[in-house]
C-alpha positions as CSV (number, residue, x, y, z in Angstrom):
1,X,3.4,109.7,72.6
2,X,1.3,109.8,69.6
3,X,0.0,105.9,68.2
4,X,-3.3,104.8,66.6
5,X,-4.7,102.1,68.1
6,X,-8.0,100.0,67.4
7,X,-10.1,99.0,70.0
8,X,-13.2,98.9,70.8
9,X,-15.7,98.5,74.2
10,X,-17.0,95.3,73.8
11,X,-20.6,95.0,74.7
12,X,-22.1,91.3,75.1
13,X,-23.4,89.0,78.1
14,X,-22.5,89.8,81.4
15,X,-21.4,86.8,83.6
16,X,-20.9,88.4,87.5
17,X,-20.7,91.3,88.5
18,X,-19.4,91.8,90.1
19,X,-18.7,89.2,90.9
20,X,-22.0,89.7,87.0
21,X,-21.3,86.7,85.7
22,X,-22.8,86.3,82.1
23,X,-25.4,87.2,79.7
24,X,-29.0,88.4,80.3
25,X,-31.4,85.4,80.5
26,X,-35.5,85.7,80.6
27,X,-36.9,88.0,82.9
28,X,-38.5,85.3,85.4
29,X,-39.3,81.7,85.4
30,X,-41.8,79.7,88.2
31,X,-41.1,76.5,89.2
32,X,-43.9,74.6,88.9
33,X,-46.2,73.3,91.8
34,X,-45.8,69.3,92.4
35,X,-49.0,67.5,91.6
36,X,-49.1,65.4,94.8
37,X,-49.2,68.5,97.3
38,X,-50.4,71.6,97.9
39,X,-47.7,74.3,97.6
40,X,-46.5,75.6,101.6
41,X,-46.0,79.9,100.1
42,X,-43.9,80.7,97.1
43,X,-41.1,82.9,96.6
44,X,-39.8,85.5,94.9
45,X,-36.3,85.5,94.5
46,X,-33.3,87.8,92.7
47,X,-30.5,86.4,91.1
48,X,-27.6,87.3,88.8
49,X,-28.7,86.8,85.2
50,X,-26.9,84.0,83.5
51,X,-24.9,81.3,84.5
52,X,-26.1,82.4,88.3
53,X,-29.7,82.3,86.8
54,X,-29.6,78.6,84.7
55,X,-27.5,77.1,88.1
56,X,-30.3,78.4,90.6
57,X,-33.2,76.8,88.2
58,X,-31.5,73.7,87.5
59,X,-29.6,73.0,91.0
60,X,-31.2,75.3,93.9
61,X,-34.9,75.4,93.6
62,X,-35.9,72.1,92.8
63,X,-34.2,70.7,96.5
64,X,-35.9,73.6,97.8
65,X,-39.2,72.8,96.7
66,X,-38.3,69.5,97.2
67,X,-38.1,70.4,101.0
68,X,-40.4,73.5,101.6
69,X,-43.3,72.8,99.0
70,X,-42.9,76.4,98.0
71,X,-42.9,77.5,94.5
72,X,-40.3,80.1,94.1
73,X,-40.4,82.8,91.2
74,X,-36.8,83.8,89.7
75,X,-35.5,87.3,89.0
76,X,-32.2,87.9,87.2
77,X,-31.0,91.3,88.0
78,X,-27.8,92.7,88.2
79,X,-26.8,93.5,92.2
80,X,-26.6,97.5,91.5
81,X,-30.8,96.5,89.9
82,X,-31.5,94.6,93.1
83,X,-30.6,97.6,95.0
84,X,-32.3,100.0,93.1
85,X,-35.3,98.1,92.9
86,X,-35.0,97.8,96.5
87,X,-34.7,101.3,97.4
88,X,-38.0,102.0,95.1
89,X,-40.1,99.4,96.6
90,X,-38.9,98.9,100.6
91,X,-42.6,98.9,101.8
92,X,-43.9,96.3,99.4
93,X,-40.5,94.8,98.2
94,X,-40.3,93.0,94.5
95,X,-38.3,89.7,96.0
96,X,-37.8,88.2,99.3
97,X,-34.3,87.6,99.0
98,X,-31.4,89.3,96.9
99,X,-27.8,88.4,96.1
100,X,-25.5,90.8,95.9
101,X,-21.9,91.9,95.4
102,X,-19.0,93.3,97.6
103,X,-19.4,96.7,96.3
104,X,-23.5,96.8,95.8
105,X,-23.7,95.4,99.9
106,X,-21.6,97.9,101.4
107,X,-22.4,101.3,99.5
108,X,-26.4,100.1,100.0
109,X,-28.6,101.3,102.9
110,X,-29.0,98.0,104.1
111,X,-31.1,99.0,107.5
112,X,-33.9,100.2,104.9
113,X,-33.9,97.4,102.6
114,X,-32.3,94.2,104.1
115,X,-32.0,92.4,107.7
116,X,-29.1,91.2,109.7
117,X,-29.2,87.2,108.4
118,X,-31.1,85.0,110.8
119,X,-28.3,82.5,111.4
120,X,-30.4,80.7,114.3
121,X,-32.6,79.5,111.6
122,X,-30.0,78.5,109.4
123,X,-29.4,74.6,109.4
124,X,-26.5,74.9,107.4
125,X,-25.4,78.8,108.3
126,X,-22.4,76.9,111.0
127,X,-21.1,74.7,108.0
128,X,-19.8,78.3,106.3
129,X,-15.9,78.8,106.9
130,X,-15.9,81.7,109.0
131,X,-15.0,84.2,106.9
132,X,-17.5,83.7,104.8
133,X,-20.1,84.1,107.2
134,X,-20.5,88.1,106.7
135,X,-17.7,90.4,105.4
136,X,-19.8,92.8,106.8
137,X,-20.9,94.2,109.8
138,X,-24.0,93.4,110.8
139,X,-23.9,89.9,109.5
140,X,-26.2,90.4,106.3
141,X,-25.0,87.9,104.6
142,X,-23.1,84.6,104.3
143,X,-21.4,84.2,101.0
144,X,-22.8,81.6,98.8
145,X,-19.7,81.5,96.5
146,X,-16.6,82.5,95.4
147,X,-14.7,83.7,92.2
148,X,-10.8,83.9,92.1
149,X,-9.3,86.4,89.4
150,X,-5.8,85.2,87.4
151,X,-4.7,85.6,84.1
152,X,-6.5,84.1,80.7
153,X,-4.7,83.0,77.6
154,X,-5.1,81.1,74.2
155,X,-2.1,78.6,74.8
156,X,-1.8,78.4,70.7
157,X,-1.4,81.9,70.8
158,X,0.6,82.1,73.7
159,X,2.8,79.0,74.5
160,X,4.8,80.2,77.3
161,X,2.4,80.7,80.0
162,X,2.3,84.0,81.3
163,X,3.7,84.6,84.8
164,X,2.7,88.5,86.3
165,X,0.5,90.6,85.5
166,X,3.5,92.4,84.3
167,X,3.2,90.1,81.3
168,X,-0.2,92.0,79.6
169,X,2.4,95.2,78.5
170,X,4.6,93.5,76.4
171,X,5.2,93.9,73.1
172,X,4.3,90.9,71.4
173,X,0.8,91.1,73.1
174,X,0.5,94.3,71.1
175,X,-3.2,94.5,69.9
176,X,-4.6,91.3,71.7
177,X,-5.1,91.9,75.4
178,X,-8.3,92.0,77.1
179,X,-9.2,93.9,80.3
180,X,-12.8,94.4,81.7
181,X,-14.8,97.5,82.2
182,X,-14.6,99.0,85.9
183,X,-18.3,98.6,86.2
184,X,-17.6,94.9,87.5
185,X,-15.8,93.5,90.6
186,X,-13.2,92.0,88.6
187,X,-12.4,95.4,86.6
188,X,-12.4,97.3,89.8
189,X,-9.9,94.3,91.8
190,X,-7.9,94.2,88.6
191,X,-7.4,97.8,88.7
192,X,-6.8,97.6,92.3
193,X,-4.1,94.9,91.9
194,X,-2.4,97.5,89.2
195,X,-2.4,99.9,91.4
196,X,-1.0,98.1,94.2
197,X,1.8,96.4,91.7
198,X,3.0,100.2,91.0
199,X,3.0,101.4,94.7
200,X,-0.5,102.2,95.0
201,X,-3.1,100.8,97.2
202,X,-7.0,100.6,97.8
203,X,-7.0,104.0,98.6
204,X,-4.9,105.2,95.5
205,X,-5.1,103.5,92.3
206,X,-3.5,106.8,90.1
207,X,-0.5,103.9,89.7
208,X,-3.1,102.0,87.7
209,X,-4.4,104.6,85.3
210,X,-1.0,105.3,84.7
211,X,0.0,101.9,83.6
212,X,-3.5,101.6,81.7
213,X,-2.4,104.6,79.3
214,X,0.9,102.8,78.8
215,X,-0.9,99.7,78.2
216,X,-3.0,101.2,75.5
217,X,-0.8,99.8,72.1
218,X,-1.7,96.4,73.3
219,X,-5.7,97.0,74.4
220,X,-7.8,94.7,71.6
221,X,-11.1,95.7,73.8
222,X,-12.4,96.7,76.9
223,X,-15.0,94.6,77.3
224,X,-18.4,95.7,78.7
225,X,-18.5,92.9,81.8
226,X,-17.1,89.5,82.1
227,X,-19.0,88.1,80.1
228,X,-18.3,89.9,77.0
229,X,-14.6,89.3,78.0
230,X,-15.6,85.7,77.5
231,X,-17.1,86.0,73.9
232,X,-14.2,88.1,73.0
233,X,-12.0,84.5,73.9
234,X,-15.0,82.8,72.0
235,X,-14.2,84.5,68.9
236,X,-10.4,85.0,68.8
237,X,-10.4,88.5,69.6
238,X,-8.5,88.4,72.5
239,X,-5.7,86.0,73.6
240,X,-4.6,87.3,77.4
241,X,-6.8,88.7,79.8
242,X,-7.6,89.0,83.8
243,X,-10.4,86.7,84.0
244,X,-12.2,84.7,86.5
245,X,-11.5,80.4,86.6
246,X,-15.3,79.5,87.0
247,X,-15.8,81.5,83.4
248,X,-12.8,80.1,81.8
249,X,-13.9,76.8,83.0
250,X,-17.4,77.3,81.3
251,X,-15.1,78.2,77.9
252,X,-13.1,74.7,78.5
253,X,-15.8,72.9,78.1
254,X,-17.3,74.8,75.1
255,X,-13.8,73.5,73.3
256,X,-12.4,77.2,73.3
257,X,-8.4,77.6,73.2
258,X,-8.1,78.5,76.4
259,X,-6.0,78.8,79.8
260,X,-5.8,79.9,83.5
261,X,-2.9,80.6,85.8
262,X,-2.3,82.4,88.6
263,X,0.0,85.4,88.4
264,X,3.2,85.8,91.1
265,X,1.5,88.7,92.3
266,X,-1.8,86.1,93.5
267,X,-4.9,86.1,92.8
268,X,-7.6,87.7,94.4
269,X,-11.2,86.8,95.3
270,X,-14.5,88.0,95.7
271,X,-17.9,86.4,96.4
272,X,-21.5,86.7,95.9
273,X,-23.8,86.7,98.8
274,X,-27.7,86.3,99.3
275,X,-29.8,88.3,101.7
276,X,-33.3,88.4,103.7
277,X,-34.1,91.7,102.4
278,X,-36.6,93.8,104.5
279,X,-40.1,93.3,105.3
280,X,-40.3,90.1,102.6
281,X,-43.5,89.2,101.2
282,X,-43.3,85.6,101.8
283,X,-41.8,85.5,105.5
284,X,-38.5,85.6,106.6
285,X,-38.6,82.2,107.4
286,X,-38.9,81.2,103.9
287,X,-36.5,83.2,103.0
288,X,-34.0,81.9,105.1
289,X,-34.8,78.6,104.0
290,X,-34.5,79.5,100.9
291,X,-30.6,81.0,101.1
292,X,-29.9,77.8,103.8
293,X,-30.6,75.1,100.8
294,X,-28.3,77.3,98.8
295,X,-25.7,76.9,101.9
296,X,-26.3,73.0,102.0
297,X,-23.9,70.6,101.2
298,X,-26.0,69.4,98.5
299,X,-26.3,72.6,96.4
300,X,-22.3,73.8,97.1
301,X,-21.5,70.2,95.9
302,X,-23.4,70.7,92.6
303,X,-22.4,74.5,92.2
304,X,-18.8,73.5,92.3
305,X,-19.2,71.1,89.6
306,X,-19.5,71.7,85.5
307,X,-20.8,73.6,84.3
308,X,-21.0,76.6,87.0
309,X,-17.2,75.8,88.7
310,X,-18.8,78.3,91.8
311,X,-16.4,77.7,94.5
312,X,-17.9,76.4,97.5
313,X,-18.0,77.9,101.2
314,X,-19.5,75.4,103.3
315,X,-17.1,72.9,104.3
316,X,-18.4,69.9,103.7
317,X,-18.5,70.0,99.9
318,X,-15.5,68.9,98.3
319,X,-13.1,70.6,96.5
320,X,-12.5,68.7,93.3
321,X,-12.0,69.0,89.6
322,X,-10.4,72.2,88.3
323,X,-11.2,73.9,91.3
324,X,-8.7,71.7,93.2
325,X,-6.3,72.2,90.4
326,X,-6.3,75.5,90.1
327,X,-7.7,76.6,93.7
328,X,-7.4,74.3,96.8
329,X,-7.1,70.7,97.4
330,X,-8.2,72.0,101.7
331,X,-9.6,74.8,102.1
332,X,-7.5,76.1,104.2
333,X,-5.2,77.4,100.9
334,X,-8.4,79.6,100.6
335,X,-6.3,82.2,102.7
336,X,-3.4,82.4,100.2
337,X,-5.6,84.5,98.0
338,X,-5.6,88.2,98.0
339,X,-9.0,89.7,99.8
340,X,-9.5,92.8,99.1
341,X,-10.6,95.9,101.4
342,X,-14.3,96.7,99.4
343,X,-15.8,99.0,102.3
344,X,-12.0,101.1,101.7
345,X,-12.8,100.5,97.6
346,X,-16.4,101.6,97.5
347,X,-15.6,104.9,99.1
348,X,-13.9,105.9,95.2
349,X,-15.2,103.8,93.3
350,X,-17.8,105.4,91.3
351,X,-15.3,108.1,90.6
352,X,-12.9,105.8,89.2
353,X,-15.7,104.3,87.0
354,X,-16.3,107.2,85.4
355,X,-12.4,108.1,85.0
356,X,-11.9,105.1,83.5
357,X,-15.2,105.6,81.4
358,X,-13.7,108.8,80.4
359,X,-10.0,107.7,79.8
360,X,-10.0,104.1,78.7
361,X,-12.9,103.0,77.0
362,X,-14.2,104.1,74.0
């Protein structure tokens, strides 16, 4: 079938992953050495730019420093940076500890540039629900938070909520839906979740490209990452996308016309996890410090909260707010969401990158 249709790539902040999360921030900042004592080390530490970046500065260091003495240094880097960087540096590495994605951690060669996390000096490490603890083998990571994927709308735009995924290819959304580049976690597990809606699957997500080109009349933009897919709500460009809560949260509270819902086919999740990385500069005992404040109670407590929504994993925090309207009121409803199979994912993924690079996005 031959149409004309106007869209664009959208290219803007970048939010996760992915999970990046949102826009590029400043390349470092120091937290600043207390006047009443000597700092014990400092730190060097990688983090998504961002939302990630501005929640780590405000909420995680200062309890850390607060604790340790230790001034810690913070570098925003995308996870697929961390790991390059990484790779370039593993003698002399360029931070202590990194946080990375599903897709970054597996496809990495984590016995050259990470360690297995040390849980035994973890306060906090037994606090994780289980499965958070590392989706990995090897145990090189707990999670430090999740995201959970649904549907985004403008409810003036749109005021019958959608209710499947199925909902993005009809007509009346001709010229207004948003999807985001396969570049991040939640392009990839949106394609994924396509696929599997068509009979495909994790190892074949043909279904997906398929209904992509058929969603094409309706395509306003493919946005670079989620966070571009968040401007393009910001600025009425969009009015239905696959988005993530935390970032639609964020939007809430900016006053933007915006919803969330959960699709009948579920929503999945994905989370961000920090490592020890090899051969740190400071010692791995700082560095595990480090990673257990961001474990605490304290930290997942504040994380969940506005204006970062990060759902927590240790058990102790509470689940409140939107996140226990939307999410989980236990946390036991955490196993009703779709977890995807990232170690089957990675093996195609940068294929299907640049097929959809090729195919979709302009």
């Amino acid at each position: 079938m031959n149409h004309r249709m106007k869209r664009r790539t959208f290219l803007g902040a970048s939010f996760m992953t992915g999970m990046a999360m949102t826009g590029l921030g400043s390349c470092s900042a120091q937290s600043q050495g207390s006047s009443d004592s000597s700092p014990a080390g400092s730190l060097v530490a990688a983090t998504y730019p961002g939302n990630w970046e501005d929640a780590h500065r405000s909420i995680l260091v200062t309890p850390f420093k607060k604790a340790r003495g230790a001034d810690v240094t913070l570098v925003p880097l995308l996870a697929v940076d961390q790991v390059a960087r990484l790779q370039a540096s593993a003698i002399n590495p360029p931070f202590d500890t990194a946080m990375l994605d599903p897709d970054p951690l597996i496809t990495a060669p984590k016995q050259d540039i990470l360690q297995p996390f040390p849980a035994n000096l973890s306060q906090y490490f037994a606090d994780v629900l289980p499965r958070y603890q590392g989706t990995d083998t090897g145990n090189w990571e707990p999670i430090v938070g999740l995201q959970f994927v649904g549907i985004a709308y403008n409810p003036k735009k749109i005021t019958t909520p959608p209710a499947s995924w199925k909902d993005l290819w009809l007509s009346q959304y001709r010229g207004r839906v948003g999807i985001p580049n396969m570049n991040s976690s939640l392009g990839t597990g949106w394609m994924v979740e396509i696929a599997k809606m068509n009979g495909g699957s994790e190892t074949n997500i043909e279904p997906a490209f398929q209904a992509v080109q058929e969603l094409l009349p309706n395509l306003a933009a493919v946005a670079a990452n989620p966070g571009a897919l968040s401007t393009l709500f910001q600025q009425g460009e969009v009015d239905i996308a696959p988005h993530n809560l935390s970032s639609i949260a964020v939007l809430q509270d900016k006053g933007v016309d915006v919803e969330w819902v959960i699709p009948r086919e579920g929503s999945y999740a994905f989370g961000a996890s920090m490592h020890v990385v090899k051969n740190p500069t400071s010692s791995v005992e700082l560095a595990t410090a480090y990673i257990d404040t961001a474990l605490s109670t304290e930290v997942q407590t504040a994380m969940a909260q506005a204006p970062y929504y990060v759902a927590p994993v240790n058990k102790n925090a509470p689940l409140q707010g939107v996140l226990a309207e939307k999410i989980a009121t236990d946390f036991d409803e955490y196993e009703k969401f779709i977890y995807q199979d990232w170690a089957t994912i990675s093996q195609q993924r940068s294929q299907w990158i640049e097929r959809f690079n090729r195919e979709i996005t302009v």
